[in-house]
Backbone as a chain_set.jsonl record, in Angstrom:
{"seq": "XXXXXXXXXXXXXXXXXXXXXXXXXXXXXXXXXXXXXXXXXXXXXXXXXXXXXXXXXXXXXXXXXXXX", "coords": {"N": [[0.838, -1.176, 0.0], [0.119, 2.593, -0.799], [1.28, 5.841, 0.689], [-0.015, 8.95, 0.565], [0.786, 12.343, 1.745], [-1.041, 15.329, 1.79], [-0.582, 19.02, 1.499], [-3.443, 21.06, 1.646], [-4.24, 24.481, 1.097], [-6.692, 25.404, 0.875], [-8.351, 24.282, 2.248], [-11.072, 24.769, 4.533], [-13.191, 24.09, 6.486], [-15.854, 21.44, 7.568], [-17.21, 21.114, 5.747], [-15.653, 20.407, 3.271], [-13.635, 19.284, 3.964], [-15.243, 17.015, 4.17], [-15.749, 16.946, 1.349], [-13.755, 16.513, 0.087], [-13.002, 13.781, 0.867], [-14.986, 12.337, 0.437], [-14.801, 12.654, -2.64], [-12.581, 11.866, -3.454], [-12.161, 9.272, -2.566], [-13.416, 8.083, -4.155], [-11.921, 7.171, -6.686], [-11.323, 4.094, -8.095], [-9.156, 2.119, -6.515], [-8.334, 3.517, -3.986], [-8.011, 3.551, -1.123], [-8.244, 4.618, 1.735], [-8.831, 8.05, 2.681], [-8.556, 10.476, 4.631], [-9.109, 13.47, 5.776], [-7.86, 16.317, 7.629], [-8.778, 19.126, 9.271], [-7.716, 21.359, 10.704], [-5.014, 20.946, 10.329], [-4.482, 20.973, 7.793], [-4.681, 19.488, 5.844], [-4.132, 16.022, 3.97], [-4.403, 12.97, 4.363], [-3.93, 10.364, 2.29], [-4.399, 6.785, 1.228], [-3.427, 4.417, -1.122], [-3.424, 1.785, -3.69], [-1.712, 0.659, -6.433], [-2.475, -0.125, -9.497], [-3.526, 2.524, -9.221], [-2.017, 6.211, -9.74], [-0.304, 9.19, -8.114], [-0.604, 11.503, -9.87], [-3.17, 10.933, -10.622], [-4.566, 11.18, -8.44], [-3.759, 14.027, -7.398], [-4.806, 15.265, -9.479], [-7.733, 14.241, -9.659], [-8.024, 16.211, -6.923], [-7.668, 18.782, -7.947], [-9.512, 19.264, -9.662], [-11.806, 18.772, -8.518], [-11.619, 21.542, -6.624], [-9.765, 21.931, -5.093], [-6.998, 21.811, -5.008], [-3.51, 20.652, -4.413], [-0.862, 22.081, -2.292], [1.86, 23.52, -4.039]], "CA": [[0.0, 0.0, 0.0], [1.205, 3.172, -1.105], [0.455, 6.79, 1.299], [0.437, 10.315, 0.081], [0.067, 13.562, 2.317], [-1.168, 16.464, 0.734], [-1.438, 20.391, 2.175], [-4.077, 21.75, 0.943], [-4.345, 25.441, 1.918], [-8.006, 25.586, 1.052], [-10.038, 23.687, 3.558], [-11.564, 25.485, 5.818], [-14.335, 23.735, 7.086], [-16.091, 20.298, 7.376], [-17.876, 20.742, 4.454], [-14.092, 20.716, 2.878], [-13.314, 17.61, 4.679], [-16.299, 15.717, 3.455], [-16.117, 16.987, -0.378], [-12.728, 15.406, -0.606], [-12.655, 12.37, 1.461], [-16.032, 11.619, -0.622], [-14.404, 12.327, -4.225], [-10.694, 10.776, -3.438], [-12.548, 7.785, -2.459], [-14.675, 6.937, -5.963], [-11.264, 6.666, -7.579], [-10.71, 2.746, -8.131], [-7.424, 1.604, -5.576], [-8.084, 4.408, -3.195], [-8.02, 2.473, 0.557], [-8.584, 5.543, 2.642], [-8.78, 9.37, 2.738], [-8.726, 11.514, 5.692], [-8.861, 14.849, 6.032], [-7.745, 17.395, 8.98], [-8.915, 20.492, 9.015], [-6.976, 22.21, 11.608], [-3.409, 21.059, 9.773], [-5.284, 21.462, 6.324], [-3.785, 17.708, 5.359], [-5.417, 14.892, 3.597], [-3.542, 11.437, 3.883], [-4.695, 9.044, 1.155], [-3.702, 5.399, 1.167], [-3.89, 3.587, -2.347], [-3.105, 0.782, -4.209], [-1.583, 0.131, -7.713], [-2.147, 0.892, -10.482], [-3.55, 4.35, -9.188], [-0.672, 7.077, -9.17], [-0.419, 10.034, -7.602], [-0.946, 12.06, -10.568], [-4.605, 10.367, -10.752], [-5.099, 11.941, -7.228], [-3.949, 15.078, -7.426], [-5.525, 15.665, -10.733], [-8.915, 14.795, -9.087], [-8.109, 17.258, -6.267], [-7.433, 20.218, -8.46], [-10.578, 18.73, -10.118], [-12.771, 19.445, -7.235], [-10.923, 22.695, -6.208], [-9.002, 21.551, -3.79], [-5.334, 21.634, -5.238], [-2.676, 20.873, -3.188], [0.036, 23.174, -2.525], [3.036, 23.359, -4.7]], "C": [[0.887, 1.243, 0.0], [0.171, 4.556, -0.373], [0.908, 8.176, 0.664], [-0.075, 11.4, 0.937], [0.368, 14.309, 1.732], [-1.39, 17.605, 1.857], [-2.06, 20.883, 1.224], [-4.727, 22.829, 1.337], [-5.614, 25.557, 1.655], [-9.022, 25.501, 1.46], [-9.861, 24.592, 4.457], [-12.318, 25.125, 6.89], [-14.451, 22.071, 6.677], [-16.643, 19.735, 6.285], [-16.463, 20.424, 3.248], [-13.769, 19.351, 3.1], [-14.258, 16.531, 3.549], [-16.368, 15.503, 2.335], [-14.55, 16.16, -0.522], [-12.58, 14.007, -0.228], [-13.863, 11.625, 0.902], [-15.708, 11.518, -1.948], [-13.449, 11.835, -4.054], [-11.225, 8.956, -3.56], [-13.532, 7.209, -3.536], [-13.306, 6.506, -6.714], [-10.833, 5.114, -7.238], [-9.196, 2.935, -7.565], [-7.378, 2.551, -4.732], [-8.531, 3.584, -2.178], [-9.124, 3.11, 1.151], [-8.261, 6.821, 2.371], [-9.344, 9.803, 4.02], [-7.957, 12.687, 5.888], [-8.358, 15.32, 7.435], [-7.737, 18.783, 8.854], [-8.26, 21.218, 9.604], [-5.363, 22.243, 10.855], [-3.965, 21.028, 8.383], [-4.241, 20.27, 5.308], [-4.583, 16.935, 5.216], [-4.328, 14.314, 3.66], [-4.457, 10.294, 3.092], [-4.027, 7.494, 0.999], [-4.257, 4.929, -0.336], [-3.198, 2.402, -2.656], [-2.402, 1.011, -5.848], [-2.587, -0.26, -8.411], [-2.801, 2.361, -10.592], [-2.454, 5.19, -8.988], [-1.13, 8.186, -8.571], [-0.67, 11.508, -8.531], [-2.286, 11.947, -10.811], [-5.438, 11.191, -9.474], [-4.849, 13.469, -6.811], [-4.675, 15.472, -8.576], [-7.076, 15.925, -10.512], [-8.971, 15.992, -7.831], [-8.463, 18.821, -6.659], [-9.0, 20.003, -9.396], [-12.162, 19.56, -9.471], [-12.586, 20.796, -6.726], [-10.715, 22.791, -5.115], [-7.363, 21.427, -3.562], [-4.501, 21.495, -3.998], [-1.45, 21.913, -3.277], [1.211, 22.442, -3.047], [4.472, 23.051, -3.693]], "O": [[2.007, 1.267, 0.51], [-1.046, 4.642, -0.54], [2.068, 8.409, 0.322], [-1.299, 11.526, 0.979], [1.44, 14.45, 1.143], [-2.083, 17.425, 2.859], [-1.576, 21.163, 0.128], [-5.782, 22.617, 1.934], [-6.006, 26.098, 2.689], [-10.11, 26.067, 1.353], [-8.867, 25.07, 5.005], [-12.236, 25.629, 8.011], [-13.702, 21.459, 5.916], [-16.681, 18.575, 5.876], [-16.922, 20.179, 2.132], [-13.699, 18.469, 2.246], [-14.027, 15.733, 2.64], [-16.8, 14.448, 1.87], [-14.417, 15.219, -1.304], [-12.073, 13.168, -0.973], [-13.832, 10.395, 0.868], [-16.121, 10.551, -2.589], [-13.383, 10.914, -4.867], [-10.888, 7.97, -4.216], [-14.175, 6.163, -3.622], [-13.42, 5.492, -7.403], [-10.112, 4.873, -6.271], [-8.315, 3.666, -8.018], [-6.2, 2.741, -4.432], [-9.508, 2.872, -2.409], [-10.299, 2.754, 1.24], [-7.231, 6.888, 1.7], [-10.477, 9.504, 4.398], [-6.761, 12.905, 6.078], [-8.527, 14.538, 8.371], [-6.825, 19.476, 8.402], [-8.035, 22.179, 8.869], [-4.658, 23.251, 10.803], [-2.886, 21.209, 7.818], [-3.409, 20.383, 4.407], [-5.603, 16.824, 5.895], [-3.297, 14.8, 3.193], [-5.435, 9.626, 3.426], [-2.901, 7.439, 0.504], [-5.44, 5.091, -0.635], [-2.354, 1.998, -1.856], [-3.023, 1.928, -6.386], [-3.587, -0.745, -7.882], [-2.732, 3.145, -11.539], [-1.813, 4.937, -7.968], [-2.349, 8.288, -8.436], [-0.907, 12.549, -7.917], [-2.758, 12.976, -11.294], [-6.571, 11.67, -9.52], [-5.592, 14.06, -6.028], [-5.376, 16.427, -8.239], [-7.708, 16.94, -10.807], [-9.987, 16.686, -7.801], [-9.133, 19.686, -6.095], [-9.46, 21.091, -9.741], [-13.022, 20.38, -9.794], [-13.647, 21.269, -6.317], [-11.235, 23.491, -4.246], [-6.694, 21.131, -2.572], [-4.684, 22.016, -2.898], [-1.175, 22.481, -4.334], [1.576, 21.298, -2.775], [5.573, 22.894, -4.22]]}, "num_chains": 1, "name": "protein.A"}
């Protein structure tokens, strides 16, 4: 299993939380997603053959980019 933490300066709120840890998780090989709003960090667990280009892509998708 493969983990990725992301900052993403744009959450603010729970509604923030919930819109990504609900779209991260439709992509096929995604484990887990959890958000934290207070450190404005998502950790995503996946599997093969999803990359990490597949997951940020849906982030910035949603408008949620992570920071550079």
């Amino acid at each position: 299993m493969n983990k990725l933490t992301y900052t993403i300066p744009s959450i603010s709120c729970g509604h923030c939380k919930m819109t990504i840890e609900r779209e991260v998780a439709v992509i096929d090989g995604v484990t887990s997603v959890e958000v934290d709003v207070g450190t404005k960090q998502a950790v995503i667990d996946f599997e093969l053959p999803v990359t990490e280009e597949q997951i940020s892509s849906m982030l910035v998708e949603i408008g949620f980019g992570p920071a550079e």
